[in-house]
C-alpha positions in Angstrom: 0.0 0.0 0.0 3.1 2.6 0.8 4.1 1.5 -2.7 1.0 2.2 -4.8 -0.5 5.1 -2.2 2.7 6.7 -1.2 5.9 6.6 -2.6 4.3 6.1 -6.8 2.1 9.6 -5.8 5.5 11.4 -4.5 7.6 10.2 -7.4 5.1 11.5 -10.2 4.4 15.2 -8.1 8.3 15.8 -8.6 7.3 15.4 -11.9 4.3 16.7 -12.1 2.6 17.4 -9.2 -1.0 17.2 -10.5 -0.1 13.8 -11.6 1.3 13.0 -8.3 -2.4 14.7 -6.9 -4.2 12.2 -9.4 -2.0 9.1 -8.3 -2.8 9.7 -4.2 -6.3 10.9 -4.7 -8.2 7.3 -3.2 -5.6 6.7 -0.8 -8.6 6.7 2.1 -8.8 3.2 0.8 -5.5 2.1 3.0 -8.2 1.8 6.0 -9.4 -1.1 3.8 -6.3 -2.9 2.7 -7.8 -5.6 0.5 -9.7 -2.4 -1.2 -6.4 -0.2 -1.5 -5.0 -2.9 -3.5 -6.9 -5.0 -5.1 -9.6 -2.1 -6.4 -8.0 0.2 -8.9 -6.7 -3.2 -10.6 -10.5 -4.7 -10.6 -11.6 -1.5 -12.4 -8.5 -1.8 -14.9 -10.2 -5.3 -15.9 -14.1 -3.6 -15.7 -12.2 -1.2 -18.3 -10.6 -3.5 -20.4 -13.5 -5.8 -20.6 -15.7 -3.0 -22.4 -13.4 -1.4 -24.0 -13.0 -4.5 -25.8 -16.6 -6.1 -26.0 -18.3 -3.0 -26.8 -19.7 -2.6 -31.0 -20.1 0.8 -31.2 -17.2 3.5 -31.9 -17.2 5.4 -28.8 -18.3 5.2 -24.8 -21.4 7.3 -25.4 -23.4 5.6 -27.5 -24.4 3.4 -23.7 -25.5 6.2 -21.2 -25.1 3.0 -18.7 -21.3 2.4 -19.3 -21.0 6.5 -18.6 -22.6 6.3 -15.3 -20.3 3.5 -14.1 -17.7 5.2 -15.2 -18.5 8.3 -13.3 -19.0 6.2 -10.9 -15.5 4.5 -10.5 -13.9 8.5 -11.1 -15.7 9.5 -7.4 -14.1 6.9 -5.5 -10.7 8.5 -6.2 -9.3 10.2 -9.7 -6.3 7.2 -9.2 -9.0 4.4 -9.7 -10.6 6.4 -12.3 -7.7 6.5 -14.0 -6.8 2.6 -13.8 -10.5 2.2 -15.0 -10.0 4.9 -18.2 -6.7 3.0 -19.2 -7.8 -0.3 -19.2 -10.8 1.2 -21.3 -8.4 2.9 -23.9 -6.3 -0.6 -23.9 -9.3 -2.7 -24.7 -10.3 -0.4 -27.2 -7.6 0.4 -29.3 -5.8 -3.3 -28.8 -8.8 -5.9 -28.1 -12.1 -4.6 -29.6 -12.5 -6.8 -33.1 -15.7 -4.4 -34.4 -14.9 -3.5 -37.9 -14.3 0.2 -38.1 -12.5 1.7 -40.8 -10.6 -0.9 -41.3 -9.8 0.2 -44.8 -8.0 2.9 -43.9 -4.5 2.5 -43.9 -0.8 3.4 -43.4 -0.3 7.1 -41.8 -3.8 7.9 -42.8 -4.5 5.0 -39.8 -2.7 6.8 -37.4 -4.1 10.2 -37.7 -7.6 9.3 -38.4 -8.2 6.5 -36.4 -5.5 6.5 -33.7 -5.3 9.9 -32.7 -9.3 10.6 -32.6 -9.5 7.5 -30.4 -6.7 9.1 -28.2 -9.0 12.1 -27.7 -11.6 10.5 -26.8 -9.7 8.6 -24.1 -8.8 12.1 -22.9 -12.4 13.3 -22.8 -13.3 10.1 -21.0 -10.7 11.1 -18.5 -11.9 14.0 -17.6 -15.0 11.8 -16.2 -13.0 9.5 -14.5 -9.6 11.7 -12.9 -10.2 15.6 -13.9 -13.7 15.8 -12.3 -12.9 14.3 -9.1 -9.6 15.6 -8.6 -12.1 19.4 -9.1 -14.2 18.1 -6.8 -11.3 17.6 -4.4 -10.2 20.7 -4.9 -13.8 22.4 -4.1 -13.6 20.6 -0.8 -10.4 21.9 0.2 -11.2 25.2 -0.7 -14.4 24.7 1.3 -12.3 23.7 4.3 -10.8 26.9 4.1 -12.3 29.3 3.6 -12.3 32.0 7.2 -15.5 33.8 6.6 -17.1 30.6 6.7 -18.5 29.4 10.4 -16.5 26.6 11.5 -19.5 24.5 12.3 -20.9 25.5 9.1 -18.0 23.6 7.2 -18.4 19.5 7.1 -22.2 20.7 6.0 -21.0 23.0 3.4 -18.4 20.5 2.2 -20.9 17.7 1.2 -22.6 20.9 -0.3 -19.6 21.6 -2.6 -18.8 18.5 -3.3 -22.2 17.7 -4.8 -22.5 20.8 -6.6 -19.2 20.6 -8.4 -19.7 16.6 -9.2 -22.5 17.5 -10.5 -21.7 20.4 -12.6 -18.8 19.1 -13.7 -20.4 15.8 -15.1 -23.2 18.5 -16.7 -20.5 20.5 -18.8 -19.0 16.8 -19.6 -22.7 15.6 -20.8 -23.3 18.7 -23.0 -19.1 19.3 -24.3 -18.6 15.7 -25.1 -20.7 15.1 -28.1 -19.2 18.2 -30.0 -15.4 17.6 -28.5 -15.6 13.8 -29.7 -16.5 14.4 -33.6 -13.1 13.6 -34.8 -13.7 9.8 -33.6 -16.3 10.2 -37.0 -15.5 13.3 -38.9 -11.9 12.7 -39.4 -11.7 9.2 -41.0 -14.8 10.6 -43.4 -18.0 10.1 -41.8 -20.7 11.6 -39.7 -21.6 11.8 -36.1 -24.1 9.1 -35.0 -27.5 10.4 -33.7 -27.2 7.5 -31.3 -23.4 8.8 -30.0 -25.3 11.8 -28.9 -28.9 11.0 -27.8 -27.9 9.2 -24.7 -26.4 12.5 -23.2 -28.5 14.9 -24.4 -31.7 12.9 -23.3 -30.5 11.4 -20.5 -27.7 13.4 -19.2 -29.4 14.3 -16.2 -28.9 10.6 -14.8 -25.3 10.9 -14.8 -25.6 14.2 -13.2 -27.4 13.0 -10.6 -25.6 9.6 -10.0 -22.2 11.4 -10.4 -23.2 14.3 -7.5 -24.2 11.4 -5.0 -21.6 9.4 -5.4 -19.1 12.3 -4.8 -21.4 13.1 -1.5 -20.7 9.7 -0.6 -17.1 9.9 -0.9 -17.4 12.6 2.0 -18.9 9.9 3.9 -16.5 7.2 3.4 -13.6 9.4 4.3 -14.7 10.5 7.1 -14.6 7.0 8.6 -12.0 6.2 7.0 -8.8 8.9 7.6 -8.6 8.3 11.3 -5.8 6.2 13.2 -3.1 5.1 11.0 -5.3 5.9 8.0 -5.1 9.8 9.0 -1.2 9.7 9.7 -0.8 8.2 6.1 -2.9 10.6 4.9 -1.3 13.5 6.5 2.3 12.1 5.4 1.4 12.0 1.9 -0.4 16.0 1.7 2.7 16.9 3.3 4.9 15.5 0.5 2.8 16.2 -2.4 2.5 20.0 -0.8 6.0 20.0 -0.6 6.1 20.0 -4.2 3.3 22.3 -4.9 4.8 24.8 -3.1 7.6 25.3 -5.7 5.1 26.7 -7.5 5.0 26.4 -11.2 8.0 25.1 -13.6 10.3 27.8 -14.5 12.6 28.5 -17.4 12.9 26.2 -20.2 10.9 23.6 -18.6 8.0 26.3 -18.0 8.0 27.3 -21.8 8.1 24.0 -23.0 4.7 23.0 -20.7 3.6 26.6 -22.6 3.9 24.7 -26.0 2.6 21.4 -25.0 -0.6 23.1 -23.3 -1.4 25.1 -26.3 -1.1 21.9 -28.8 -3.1 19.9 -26.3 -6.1 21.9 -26.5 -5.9 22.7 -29.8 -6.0 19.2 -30.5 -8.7 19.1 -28.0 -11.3 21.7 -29.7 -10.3 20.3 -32.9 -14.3 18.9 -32.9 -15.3 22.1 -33.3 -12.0 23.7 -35.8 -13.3 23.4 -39.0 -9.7 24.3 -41.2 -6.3 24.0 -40.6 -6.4 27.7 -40.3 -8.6 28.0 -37.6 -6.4 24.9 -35.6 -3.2 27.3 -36.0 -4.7 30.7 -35.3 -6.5 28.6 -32.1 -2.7 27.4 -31.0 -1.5 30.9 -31.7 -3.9 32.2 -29.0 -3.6 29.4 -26.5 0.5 29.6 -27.0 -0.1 33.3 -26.4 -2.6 32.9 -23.8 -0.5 30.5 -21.6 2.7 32.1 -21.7 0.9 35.5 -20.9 -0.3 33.2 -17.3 3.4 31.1 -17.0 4.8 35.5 -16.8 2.4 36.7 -14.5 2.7 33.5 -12.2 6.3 33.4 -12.1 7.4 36.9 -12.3 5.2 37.7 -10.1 3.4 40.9 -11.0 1.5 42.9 -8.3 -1.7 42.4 -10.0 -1.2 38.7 -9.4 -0.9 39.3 -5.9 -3.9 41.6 -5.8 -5.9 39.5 -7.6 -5.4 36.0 -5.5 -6.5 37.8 -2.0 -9.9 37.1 -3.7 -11.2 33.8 -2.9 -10.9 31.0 -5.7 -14.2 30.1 -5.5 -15.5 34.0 -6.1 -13.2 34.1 -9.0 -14.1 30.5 -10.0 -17.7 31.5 -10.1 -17.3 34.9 -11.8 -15.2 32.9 -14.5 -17.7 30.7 -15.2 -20.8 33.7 -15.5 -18.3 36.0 -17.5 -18.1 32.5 -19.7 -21.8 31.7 -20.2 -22.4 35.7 -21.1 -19.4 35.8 -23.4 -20.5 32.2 -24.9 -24.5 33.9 -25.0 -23.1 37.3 -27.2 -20.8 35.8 -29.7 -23.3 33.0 -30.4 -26.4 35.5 -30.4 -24.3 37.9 -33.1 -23.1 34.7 -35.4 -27.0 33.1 -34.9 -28.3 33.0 -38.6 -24.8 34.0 -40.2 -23.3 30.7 -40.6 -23.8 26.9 -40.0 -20.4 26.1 -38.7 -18.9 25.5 -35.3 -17.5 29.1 -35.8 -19.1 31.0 -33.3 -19.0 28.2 -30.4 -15.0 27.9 -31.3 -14.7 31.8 -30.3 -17.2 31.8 -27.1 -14.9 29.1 -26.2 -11.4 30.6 -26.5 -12.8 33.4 -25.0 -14.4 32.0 -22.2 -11.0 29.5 -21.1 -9.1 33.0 -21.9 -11.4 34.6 -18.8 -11.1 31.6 -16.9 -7.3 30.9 -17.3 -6.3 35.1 -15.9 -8.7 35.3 -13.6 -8.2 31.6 -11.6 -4.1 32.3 -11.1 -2.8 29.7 -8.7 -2.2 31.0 -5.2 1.0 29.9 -3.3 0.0 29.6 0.0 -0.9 26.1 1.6 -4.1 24.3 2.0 -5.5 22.1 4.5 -6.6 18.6 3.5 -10.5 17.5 3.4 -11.2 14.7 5.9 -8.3 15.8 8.7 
């Protein structure tokens, strides 16, 4: 258990400390040793076994298999992400269903292979992005001052449910547009089916995902105490360790520039509809992320200034500046044009407002559960 909850979560946050974040996140599960080790492995096989049996070309087409893999991602972004790899290996290696299999050659790479890859991604952000958020809400939660002290284990199952489930909302209604390269690119259409489940539906894997994440609260609580809460507290202090060198610097810091920019680039690409629009899009997220790598590590006062505001006002103002930004630039395109146009801008501009105005804060946080 020190090997897979401790020492594997501190090597990776050297690294990359969100990884190292990821990696730790379930380690309540040491108060249940057989649990701590045996589950993330269990859900590795739950993956592999439908990413392989499965006949369709992607993980929505069964609003069932999305549940249970929001599901798995609420009981700690580490056993998500066993369950999201053994997906993407059953997949990509094991599944037999005949699709585009007359494709060939580099054309089978880049229009078969690398769409699948993305939607891996997007099915990680089910499974390890959303609950490492949620996690994040919770400590935020925890510490915030104005809040009444015995207001906070209340307003933590509060936060916890209300970013599960908001998070798995924006998942249910991004998705379908964010994973039209799986069809698009290898030259065919989106499947009404692919779609339906979420959009009709959604509101199941809303509500499933927000419970579950209340009753992660629950199980933590009874779990992090004794020898469970000394582990616990050993491994926060480790992996804060790390984030408190703050973010990479020099080389290291512009090359995480380039590889941000390409990555979501490659992850609107459902919506780019030229190879235009993909470059100007990495122009601005290049420009946009090495605007934020200055600020954060120069350190200008307005940083400072702006971080003595509480993440989750800023958060929250982000994501209303977003939806009236998104509303605008959609409402002025409306009639103009049938392509993803206008959603590609709302959305650059609405990660631009997001990205300034959510600049990391150095100073330390307290855990959720100690």
């Amino acid at each position: 258990m020190q090997l897979l909850w401790l020492r594997l979560p501190l090597k990776a946050a050297r690294v990359w400390p969100g990884a190292g974040i990821a990696l730790g996140d379930g380690h309540y599960l040491t108060r249940w040793p057989a649990a701590a080790l045996m589950l993330g492995p269990a859900c590795w096989f739950i993956g592999l076994i439908t990413g392989a049996l499965h006949s369709e070309q992607t993980y929505t087409f069964s609003l069932l298999l999305m549940i249970v893999f929001g599901l798995i991602g609420q009981a700690g972004a580490a056993i998500g992400l066993w369950a999201t790899l053994g997906y993407a290996i059953g997949d990509l290696v094991l599944n037999s269903s005949p699709r585009y299999r007359w494709i060939t050659g580099a054309e089978w790479f880049f229009e078969v292979i690398v769409p699948s890859l993305l939607s891996y991604v997007l099915l990680g952000f089910l499974t390890v992005l959303l609950p490492m958020t949620v996690l994040g809400v919770r400590m935020m939660v925890i510490n915030m001052r104005m809040l009444p002290r015995a207001l906070v284990p209340a307003m933590e199952f509060v936060g916890a449910a209300v970013a599960a489930g908001f998070g798995a909302y924006v998942w249910s209604q991004t998705v379908p547009l964010l994973i039209r390269p799986v069809f698009v690119w290898p030259g065919g259409v989106p499947d009404v089916d692919a779609i339906k489940p979420l959009q009709e539906t959604g509101w199941l894997l809303v509500f499933v995902v927000a419970a579950a994440a209340v009753g992660r609260v629950v199980l933590e609580r009874k779990a992090l105490v004794g020898k469970t809460a000394t582990f616990s507290q050993i491994l926060w202090a480790g992996l804060g360790a790390q984030l408190a060198k703050g973010p990479r610097k020099g080389v290291a810091g512009l090359v995480m520039v380039g590889v941000g920019a390409a990555g979501t680039t490659l992850l609107l690409s459902g919506i780019i509809g030229s190879f235009f629009e993909a470059f100007i899009v990495l122009m601005f997220f290049g420009g946009l992320l090495f605007l934020r790598f200055f600020l954060v590590t120069v350190g200008a006062p307005v940083v400072g200034v702006l971080t003595k505001v509480p993440y989750l006002v800023r958060f929250g103002v982000g994501l209303v500046a977003g939806y009236l930004v998104a509303r605008v630039v959609i409402g002025f395109f409306w009639g103009s044009t049938t392509s993803f146009l206008p959603v590609l801008v709302s959305a650059c501009v609405a990660v631009a407002v997001m990205t300034l105005l959510t600049l990391p804060a150095t100073a330390p946080v307290k855990k959720p559960g100690v």
